[in-house]
ROLODREN-548783 format. One line per 10 residues: their letters; for each residue z negated, y, x of N, C-alpha, C, O. Coordinates in steps of 0.001 Angstrom, whole numbers. Each point is the difference from the previous one (the first is absolute). Example, Ala and Ser with C-alpha at 12.3 -4.5 7.8 and 13.67 -1.06 7.14 Angstrom:
<sites>
as = -7800:-5690:13190:0:1190:-890:0:1200:900:-665:-19:1036 ~ 1385:1069:-1386:-60:1190:820:-730:1090:-770:-169:1108:509 .
</sites>
This chain:
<sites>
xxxxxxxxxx = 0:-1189:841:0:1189:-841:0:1241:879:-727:84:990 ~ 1431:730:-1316:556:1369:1247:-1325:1082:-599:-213:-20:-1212 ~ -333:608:1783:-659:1401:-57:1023:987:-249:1177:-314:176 ~ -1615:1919:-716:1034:1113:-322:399:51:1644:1151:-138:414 ~ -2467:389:530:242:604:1302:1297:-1056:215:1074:550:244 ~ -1080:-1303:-280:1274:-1373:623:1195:662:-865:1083:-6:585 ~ -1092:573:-1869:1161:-44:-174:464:1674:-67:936:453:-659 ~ -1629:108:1308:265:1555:552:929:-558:994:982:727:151 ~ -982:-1450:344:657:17:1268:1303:-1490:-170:611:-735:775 ~ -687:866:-1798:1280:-1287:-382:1209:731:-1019:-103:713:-999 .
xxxxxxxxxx = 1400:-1299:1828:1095:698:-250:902:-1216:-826:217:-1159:352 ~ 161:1797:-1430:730:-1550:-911:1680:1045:70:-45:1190:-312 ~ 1073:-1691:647:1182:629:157:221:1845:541:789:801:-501 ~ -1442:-631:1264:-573:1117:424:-767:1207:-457:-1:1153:430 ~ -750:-1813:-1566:-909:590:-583:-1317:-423:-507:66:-1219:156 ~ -1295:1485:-700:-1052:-427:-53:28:-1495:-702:1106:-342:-419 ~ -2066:-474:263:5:-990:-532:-512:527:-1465:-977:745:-82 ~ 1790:-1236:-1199:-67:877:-687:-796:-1689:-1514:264:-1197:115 ~ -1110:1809:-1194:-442:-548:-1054:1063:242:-1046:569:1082:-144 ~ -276:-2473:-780:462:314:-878:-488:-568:-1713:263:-1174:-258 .
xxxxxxxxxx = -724:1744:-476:-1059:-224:-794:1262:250:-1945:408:962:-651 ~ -338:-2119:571:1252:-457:-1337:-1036:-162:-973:-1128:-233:434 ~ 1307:316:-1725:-1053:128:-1432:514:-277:-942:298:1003:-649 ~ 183:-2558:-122:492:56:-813:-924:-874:-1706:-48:-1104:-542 ~ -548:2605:327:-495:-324:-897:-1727:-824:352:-877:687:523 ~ 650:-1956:-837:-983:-244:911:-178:-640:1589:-883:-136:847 ~ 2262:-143:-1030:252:-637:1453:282:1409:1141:486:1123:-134 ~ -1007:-1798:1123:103:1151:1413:493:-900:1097:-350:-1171:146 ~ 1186:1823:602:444:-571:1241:-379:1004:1103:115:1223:-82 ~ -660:-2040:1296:-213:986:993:452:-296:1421:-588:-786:743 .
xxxxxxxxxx = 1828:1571:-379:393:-570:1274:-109:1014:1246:-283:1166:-274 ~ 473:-1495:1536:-513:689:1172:1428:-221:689:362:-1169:134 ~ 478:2188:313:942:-4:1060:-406:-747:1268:818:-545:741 ~ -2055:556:-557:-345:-517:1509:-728:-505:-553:95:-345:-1178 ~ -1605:77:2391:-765:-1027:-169:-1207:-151:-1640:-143:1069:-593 ~ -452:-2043:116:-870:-344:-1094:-807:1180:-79:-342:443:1096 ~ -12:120:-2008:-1632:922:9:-361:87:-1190:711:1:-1005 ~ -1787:72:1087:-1116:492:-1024:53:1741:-162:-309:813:871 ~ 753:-554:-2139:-404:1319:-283:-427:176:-1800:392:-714:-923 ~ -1247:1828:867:-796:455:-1129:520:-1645:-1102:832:-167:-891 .
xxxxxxxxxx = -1981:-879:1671:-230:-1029:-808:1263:-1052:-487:-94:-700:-1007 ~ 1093:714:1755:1466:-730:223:399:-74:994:-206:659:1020 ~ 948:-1650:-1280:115:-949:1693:1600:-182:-283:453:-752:-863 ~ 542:1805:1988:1142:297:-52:421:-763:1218:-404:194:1146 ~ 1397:-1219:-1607:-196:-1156:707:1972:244:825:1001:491:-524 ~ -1178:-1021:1754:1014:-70:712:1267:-375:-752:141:-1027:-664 ~ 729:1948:840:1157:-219:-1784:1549:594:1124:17:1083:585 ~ 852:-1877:-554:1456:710:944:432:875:-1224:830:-321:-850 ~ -1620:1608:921:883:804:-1241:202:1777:933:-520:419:1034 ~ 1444:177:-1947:477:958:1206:270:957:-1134:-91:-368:-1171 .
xxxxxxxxxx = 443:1670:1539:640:1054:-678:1184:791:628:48:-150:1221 ~ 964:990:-1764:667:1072:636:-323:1081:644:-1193:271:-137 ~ 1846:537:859:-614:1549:70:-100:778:-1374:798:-311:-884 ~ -1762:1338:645:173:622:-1073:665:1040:275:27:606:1072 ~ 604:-343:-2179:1351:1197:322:-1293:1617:103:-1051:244:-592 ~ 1873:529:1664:-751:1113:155:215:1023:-732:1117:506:-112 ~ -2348:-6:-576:-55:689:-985:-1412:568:-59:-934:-763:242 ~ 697:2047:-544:-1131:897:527:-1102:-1028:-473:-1010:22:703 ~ 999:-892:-1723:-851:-731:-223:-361:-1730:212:-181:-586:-1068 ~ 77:-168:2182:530:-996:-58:-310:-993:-914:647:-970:-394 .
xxxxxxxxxx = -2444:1644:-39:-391:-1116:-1017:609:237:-858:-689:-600:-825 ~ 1905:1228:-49:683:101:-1219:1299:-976:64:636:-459:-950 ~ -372:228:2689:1470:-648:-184:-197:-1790:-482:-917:-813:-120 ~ 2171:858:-17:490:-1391:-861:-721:-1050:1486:-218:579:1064 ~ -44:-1944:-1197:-123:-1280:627:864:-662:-94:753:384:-894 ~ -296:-1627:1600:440:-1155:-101:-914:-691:1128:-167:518:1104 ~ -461:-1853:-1528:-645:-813:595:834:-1161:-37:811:-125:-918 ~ -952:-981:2067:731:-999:408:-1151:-1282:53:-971:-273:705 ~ 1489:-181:-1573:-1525:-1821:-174:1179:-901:-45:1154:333:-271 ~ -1673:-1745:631:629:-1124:-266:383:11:-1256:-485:566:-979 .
xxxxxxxxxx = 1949:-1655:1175:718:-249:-1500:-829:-627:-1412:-19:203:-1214 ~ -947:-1511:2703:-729:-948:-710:-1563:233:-262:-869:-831:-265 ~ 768:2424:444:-1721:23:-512:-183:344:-1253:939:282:-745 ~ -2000:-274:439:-564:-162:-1759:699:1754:-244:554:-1:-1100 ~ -482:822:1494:303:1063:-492:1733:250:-353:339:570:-1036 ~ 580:-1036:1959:1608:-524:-26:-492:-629:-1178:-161:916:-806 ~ -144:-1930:314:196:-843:-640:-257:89:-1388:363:-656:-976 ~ -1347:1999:1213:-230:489:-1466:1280:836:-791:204:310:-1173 ~ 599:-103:2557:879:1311:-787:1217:-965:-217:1077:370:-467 ~ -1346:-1545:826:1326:-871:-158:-165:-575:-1399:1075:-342:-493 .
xxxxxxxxxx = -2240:130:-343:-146:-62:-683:284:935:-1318:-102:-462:-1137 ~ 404:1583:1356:166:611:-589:-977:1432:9:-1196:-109:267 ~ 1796:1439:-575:-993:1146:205:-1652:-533:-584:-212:-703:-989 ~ -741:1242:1871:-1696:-556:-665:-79:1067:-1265:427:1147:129 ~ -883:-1522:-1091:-767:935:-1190:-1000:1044:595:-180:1166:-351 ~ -339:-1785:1204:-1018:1387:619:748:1121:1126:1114:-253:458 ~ -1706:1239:-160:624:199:1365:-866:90:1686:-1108:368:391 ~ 2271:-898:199:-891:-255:1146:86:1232:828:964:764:43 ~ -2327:-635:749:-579:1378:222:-11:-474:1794:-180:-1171:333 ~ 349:2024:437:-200:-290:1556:-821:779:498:-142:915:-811 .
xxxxxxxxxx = -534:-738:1752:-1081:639:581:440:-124:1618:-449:-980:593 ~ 1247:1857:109:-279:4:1710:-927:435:450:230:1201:-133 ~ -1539:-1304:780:-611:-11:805:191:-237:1903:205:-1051:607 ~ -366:2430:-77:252:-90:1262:-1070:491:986:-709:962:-298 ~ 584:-1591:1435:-1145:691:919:144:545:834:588:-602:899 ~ -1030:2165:-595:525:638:661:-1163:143:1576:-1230:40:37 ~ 2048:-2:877:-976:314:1393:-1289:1157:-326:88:1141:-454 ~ -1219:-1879:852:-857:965:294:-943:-235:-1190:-1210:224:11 ~ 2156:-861:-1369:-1089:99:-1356:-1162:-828:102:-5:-1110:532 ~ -928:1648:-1026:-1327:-1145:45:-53:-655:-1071:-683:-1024:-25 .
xxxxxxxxxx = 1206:1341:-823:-306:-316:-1962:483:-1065:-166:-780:-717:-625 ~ 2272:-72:1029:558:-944:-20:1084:681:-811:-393:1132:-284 ~ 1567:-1366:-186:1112:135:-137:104:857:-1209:-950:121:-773 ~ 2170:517:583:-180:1028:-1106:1302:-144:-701:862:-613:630 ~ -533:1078:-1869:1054:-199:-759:1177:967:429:13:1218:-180 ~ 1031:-2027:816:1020:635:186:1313:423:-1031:688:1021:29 ~ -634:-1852:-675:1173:17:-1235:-517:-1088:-923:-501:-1083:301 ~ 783:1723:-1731:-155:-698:-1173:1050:518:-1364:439:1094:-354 ~ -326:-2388:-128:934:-54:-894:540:-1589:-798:-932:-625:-505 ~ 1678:282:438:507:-1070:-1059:1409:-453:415:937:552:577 .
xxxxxxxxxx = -1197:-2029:-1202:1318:-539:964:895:401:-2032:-384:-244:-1145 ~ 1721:975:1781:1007:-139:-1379:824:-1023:155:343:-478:-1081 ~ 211:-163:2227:671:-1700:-172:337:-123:1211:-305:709:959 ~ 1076:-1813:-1022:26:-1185:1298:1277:-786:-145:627:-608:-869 ~ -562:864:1927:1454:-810:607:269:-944:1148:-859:243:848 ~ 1576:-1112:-473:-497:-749:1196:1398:-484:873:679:-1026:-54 ~ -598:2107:773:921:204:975:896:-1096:1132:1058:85:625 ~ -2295:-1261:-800:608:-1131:518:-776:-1265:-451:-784:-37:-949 ~ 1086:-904:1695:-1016:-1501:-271:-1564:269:228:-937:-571:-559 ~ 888:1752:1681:-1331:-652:346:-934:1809:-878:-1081:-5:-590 .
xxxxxxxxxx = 1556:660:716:-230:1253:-602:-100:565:-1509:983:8:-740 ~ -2528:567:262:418:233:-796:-456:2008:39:-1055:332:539 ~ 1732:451:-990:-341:1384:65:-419:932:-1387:808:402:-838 ~ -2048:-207:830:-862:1212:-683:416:1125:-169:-234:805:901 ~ 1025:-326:-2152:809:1405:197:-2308:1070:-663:-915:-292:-770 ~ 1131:1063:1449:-1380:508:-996:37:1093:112:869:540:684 ~ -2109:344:-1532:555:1301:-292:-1493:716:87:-1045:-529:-378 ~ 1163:1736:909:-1412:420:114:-899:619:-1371:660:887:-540 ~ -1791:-1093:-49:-971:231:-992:433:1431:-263:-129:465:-1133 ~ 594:193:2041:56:1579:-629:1270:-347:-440:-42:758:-969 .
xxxxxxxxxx = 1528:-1457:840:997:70:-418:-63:-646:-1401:877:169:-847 ~ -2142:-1032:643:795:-776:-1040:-1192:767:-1024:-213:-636:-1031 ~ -489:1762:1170:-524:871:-1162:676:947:-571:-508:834:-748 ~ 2491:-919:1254:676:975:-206:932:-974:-951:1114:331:-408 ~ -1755:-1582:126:899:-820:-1282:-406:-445:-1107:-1029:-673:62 ~ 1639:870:-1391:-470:-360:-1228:-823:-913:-247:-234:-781:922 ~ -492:576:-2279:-1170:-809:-184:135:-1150:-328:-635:-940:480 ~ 1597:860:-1462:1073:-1437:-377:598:-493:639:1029:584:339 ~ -1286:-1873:181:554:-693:359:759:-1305:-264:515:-780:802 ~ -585:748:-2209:725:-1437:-337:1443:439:15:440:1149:-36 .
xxxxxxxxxx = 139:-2175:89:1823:-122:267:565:-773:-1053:-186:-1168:-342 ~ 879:2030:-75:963:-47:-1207:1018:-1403:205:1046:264:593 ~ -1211:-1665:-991:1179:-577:869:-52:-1422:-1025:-1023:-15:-685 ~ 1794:-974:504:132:-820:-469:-1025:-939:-90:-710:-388:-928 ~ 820:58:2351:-1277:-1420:890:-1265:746:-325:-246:1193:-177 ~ -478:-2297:156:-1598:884:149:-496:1095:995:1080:287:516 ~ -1586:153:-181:-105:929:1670:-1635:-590:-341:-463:943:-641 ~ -579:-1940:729:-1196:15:-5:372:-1298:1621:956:-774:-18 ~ -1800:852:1023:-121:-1330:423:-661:-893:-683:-805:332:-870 ~ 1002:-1292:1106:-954:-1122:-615:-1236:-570:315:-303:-162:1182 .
xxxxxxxxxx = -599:-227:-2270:-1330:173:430:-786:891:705:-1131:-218:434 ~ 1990:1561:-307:-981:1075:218:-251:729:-1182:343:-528:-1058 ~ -935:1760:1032:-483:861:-1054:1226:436:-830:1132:142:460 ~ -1573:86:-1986:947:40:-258:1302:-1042:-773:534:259:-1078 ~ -232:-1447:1949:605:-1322:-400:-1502:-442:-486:-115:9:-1226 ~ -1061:-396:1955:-1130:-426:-697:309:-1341:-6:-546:-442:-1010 ~ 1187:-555:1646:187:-1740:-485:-1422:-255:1227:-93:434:1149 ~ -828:-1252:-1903:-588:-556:714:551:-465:1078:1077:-422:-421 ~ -1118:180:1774:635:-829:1054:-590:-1237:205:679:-1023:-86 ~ -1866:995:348:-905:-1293:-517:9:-1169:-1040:-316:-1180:148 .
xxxxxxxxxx = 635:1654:-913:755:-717:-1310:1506:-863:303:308:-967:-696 ~ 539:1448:1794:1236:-510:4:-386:-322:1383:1048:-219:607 ~ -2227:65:304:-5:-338:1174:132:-1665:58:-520:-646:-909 ~ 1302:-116:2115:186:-1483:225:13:-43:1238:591:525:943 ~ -1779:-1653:-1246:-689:-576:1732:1081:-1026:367:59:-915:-822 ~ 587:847:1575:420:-699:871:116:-285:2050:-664:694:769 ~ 1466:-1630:-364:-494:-388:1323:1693:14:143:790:-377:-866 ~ -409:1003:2413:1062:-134:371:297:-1020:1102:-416:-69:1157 ~ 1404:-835:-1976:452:-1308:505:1230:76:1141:253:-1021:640 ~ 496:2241:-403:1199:-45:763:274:1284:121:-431:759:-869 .
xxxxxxxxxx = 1246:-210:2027:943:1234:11:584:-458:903:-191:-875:845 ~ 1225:1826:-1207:1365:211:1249:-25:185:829:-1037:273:606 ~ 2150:-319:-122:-470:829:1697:-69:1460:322:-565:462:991 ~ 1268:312:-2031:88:1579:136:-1461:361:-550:-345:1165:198 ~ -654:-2087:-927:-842:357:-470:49:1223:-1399:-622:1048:-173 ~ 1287:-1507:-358:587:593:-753:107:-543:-1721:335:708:-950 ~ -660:-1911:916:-57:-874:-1077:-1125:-1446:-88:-28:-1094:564 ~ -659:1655:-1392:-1397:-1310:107:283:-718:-1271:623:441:-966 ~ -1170:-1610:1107:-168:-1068:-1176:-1356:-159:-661:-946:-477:626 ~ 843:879:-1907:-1601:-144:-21:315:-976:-1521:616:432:-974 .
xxxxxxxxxx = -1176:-1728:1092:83:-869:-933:-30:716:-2200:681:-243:-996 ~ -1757:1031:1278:-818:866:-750:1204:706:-800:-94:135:-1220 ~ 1347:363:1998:998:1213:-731:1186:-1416:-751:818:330:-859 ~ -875:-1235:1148:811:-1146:-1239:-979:-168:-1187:-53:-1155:-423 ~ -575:1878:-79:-640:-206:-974:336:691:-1072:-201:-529:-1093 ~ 780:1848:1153:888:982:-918:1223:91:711:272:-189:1186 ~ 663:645:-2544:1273:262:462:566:702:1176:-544:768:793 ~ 1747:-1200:-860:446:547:1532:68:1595:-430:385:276:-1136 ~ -820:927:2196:417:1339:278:-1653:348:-1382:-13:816:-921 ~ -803:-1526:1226:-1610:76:-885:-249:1134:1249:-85:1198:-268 .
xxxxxxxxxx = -44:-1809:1928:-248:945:535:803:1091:830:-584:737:795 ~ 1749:-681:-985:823:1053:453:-177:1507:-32:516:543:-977 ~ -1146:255:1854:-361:1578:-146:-1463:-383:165:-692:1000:191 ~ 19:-2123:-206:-1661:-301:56:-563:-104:1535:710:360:938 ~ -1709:-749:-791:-422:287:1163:-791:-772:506:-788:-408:-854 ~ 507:-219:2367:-705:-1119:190:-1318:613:939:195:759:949 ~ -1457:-1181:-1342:-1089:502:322:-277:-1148:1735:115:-1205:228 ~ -439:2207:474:-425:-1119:1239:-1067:-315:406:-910:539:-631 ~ 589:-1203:1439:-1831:-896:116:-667:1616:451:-1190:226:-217 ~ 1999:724:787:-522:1035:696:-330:1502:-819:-600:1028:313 .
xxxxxxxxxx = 1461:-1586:-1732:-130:1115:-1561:1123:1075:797:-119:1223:-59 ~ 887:-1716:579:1634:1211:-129:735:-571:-1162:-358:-1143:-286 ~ 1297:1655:-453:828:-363:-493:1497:-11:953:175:691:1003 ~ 731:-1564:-1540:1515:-344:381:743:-42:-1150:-256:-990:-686 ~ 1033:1676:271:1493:636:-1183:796:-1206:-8:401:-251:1136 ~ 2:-649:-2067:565:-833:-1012:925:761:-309:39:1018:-692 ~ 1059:-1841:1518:1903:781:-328:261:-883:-825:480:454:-1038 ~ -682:-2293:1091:328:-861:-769:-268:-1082:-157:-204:-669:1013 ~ 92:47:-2297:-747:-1582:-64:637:-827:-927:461:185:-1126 ~ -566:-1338:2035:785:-1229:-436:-850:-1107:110:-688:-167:1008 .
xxxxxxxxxx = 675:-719:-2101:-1328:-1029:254:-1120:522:531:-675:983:-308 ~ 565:-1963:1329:-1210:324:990:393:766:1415:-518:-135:1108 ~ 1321:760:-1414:801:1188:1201:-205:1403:-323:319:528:-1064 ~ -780:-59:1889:-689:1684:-249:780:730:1202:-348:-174:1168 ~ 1358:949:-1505:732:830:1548:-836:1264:-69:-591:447:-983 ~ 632:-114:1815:-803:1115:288:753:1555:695:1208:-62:229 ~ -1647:863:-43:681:1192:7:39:-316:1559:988:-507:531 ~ -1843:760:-23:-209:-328:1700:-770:-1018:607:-1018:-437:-538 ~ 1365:106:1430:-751:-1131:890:-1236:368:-647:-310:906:-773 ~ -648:-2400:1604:-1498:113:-656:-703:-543:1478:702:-265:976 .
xxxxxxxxxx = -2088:152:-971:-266:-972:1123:-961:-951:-528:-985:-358:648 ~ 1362:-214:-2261:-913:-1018:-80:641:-1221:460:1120:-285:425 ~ -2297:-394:-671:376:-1622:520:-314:-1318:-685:-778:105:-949 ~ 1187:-1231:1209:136:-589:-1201:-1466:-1100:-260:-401:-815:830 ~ -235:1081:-2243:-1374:-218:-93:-347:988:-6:-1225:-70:100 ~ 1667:1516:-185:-797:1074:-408:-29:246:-1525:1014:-181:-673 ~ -2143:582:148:-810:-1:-1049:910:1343:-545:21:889:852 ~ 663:-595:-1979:331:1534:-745:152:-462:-1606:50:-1089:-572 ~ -1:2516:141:-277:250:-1268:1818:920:-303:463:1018:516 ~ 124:-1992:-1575:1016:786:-181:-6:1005:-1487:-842:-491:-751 .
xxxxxxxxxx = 1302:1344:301:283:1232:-901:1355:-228:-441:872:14:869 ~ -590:-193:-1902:1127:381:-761:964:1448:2:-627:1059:-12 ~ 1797:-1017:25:640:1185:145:489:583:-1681:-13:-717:-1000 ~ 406:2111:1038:517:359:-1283:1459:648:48:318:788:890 ~ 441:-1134:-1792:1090:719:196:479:1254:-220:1122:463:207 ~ -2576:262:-865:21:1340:-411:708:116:-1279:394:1143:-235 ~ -133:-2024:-647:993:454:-1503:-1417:-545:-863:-1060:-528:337 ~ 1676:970:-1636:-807:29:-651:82:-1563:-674:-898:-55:-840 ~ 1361:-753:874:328:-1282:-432:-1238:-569:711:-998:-257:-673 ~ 1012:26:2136:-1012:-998:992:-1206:1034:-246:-955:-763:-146 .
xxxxxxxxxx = 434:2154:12:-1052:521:-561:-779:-422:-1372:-1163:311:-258 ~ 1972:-1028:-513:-250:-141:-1482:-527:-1614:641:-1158:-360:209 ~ 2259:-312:-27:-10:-1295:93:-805:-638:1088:-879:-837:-207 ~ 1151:1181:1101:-775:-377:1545:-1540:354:80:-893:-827:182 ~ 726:2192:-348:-1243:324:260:-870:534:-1216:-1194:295:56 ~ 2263:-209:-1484:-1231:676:-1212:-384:1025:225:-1212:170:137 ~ 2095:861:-22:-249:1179:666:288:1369:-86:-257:1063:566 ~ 1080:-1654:-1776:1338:854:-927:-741:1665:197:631:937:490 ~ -1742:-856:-868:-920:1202:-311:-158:756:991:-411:1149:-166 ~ 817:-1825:1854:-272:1055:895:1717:315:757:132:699:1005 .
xxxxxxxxxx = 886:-1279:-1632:829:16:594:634:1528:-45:85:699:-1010 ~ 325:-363:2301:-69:1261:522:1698:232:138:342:780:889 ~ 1055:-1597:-1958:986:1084:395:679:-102:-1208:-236:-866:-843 ~ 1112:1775:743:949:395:-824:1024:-497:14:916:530:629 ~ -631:-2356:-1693:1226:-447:145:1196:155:-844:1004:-712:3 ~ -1270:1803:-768:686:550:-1398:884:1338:331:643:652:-823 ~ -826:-285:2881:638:1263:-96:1457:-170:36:517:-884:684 ~ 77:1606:-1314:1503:64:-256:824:7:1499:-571:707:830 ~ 1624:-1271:-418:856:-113:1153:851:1574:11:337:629:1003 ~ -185:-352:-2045:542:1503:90:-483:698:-587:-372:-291:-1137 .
xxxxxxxxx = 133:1820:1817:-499:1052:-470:713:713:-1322:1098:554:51 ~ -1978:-675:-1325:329:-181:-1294:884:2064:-327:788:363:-874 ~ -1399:396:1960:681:897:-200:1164:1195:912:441:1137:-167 ~ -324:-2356:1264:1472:42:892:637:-1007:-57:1186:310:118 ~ -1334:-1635:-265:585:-1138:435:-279:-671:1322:295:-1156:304 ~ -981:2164:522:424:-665:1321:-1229:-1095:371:-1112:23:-528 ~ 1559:-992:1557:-833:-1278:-211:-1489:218:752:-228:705:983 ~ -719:-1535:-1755:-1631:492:526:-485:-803:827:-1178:140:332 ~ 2130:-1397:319:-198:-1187:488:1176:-61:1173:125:-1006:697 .
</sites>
């Protein structure tokens, strides 16, 4: 475990070793550019995550972020899933030479989305707390599909209720597709868009299922005899809301909007 004094004097891509403190909802993630530490009661644990320069501007804590995390960590994986119902909030914390206090808030703000630039990359577009008090209060989206994620606030489906214990019997070699006896028990594409819980409580994104074949969005590093809990996926229409989950009451889109605009013609789709 590093002391502040240790990391006054530690340089992560030629700049301080920097905290990065994610909030989504009740879950918190806390990662450290450099080495493990303990700060105000969290333990920001050695994480390969990075940021850009911030563009110069009389204010730097106002400018935009992009942060750089693995493709395959729980946070990628959330946005692969689809936008979260909550929003996720970031906190930089940096330590500057000379401070005694331990590290102080350098930039704060909110990740607005994510993109992932290659196999192994995934990138944090975010926006600073003073920018996004300059945007409306409403936020739901006018759109066919539901816009709620699932089983978060909002959608409201118990997750517990549709949770299935199973044991993984096989994968591939890309690691990329597991067999869990447990998913031949409902129809094929039961878990497609669902999500597989790991002995370690990350989730992994369900592109597609066949029998007892679960593909997965990205590699994984389980192994076979590991213990997970799989989640059902939704297709976002209002058919698998009614039918699938009994749910009709929270379904969050508009599948009745017209393809053309009723007073130009021109198409809305």
């Amino acid at each position: 475990m590093s002391t502040y004094s240790e990391l006054e004097v530690s340089v992560h891509g030629g700049r301080p070793v920097e905290l990065f403190r994610f909030v989504h909802g009740p879950t918190v993630w806390t990662y450290s550019s450099g080495p493990e530490i303990d700060y105000n009661g969290e333990t920001y644990v050695a994480f390969p995550i990075g940021r850009d320069d911030m563009q110069q501007t009389k204010e730097l804590h106002k400018s935009p972020l992009e942060v750089l995390i693995p493709r395959t960590s729980e946070l990628s994986l959330l946005y692969l899933a689809g936008n979260p119902e909550h929003i996720i909030t970031l906190t930089v914390f940096r330590v500057h030479v000379g401070a005694s206090d331990g590290p102080v808030v350098y930039w704060k703000g909110r990740i607005v989305s994510a993109d992932w630039p290659d196999n192994v990359t995934a990138s944090l577009k975010c926006e600073s707390v003073f920018t996004s008090l300059k945007r409306p209060g409403l936020r739901a989206r006018y759109q066919r599909p539901c816009r709620r994620a699932l089983y978060e606030t909002g959608c409201n489906v118990d997750k517990a209720a549709y949770a299935v214990a199973g044991t993984v019997s096989a994968i591939n070699a890309a690691k990329t597709v597991l067999t869990v006896a447990a998913a031949d028990a409902l129809a094929d594409g039961w878990y497609s868009g669902g999500m597989v819980e790991t002995p370690t409580g990350g989730f992994l994104f369900v592109t597609s299922h066949s029998g007892s074949s679960l593909t997965l969005a990205n590699p994984c590093s389980l192994a076979v005899s590991d213990a997970v809990t799989i989640y059902p996926g939704c297709a976002r229409n209002r058919e698998t809301c009614k039918n699938k989950f009994n749910n009709i009451l929270n379904f969050g889109g508009w599948p009745w909007i017209p393809s053309r605009n009723p007073f130009d013609g021109r198409s809305l789709v």
